[in-house]
C-alpha positions as CSV (number, residue, x, y, z in Angstrom):
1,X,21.7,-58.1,-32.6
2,X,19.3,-56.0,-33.4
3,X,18.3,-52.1,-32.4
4,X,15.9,-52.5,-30.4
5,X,17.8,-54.6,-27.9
6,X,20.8,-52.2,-27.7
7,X,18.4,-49.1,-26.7
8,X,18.1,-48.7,-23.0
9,X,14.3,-49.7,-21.4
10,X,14.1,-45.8,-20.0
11,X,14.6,-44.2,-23.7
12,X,11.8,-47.1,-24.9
13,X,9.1,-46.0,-22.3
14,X,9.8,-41.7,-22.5
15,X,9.3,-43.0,-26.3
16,X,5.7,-43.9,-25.7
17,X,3.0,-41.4,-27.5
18,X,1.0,-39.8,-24.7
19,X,-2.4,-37.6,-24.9
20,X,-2.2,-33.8,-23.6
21,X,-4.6,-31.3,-22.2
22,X,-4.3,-29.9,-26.4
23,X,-5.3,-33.0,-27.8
24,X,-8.6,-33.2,-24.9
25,X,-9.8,-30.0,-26.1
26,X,-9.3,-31.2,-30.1
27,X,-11.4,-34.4,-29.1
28,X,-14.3,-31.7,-27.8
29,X,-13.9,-29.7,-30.7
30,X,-14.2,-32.6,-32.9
31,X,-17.3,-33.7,-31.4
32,X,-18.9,-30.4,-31.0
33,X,-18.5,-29.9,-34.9
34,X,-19.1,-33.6,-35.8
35,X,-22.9,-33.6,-33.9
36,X,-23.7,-30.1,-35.1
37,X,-23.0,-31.3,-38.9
38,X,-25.3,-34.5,-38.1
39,X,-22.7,-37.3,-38.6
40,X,-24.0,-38.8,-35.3
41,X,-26.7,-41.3,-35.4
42,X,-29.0,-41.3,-33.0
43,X,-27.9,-44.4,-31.2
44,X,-24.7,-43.2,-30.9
45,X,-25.6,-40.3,-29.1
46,X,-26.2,-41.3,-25.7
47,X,-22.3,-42.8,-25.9
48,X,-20.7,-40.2,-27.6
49,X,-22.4,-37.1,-25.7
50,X,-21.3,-39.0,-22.2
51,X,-17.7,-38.8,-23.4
52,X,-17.7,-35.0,-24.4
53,X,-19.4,-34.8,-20.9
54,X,-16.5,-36.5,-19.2
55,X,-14.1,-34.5,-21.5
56,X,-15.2,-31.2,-20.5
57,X,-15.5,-31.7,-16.8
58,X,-11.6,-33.0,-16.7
59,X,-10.8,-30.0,-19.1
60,X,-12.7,-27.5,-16.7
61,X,-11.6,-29.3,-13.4
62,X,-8.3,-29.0,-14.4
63,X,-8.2,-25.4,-15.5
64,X,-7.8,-26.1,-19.3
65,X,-11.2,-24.8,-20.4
66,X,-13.9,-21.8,-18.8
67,X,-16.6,-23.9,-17.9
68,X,-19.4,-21.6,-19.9
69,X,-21.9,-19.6,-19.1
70,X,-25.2,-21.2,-18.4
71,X,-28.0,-20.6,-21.4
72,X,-30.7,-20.3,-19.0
73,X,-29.3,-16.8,-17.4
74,X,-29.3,-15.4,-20.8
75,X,-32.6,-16.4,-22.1
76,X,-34.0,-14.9,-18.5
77,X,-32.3,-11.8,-19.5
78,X,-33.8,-12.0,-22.9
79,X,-37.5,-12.5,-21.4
80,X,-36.7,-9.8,-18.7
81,X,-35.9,-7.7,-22.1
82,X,-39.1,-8.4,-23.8
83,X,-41.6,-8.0,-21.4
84,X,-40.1,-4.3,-20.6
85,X,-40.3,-3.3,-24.0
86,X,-44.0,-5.0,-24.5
87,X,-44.8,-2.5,-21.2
């Protein structure tokens, strides 16, 4: 007889490798720095940009991540800025 038929069927399944909110925000990382160092072809893109998509909104929806600011407030800012200082 061997081991794995002596071991109870609850020890086998609590056994099973699961993902956590910590290994979500590793995936985003890893694709954030992976398309910023150009290792992404460009018909990958569509596929791999719709899964950091779906990443951060389960992060964000579930509290794990700030969703961030948006760009376009701070580049108004920035062109509020300049046309001040050109006056």
């Amino acid at each position: 007889m061997s081991e794995e038929e002596n071991v109870p069927a609850e020890t086998a399944e609590s056994a099973a490798p699961a993902l956590g909110v910590n290994d979500l925000k590793l995936m985003a990382n890893i694709i954030e720095v992976v398309s910023n160092r150009g290792a992404i072809k460009a018909n990958e893109m569509a596929a791999v940009g719709s899964l950091y998509n779906n990443l951060m909104n389960f992060l964000i929806a579930n509290g794990a991540i700030q969703p961030a600011a948006p760009e376009v407030a701070e580049e108004a800012e920035v062109e509020a800025t300049e046309e001040e200082s050109n006056d």
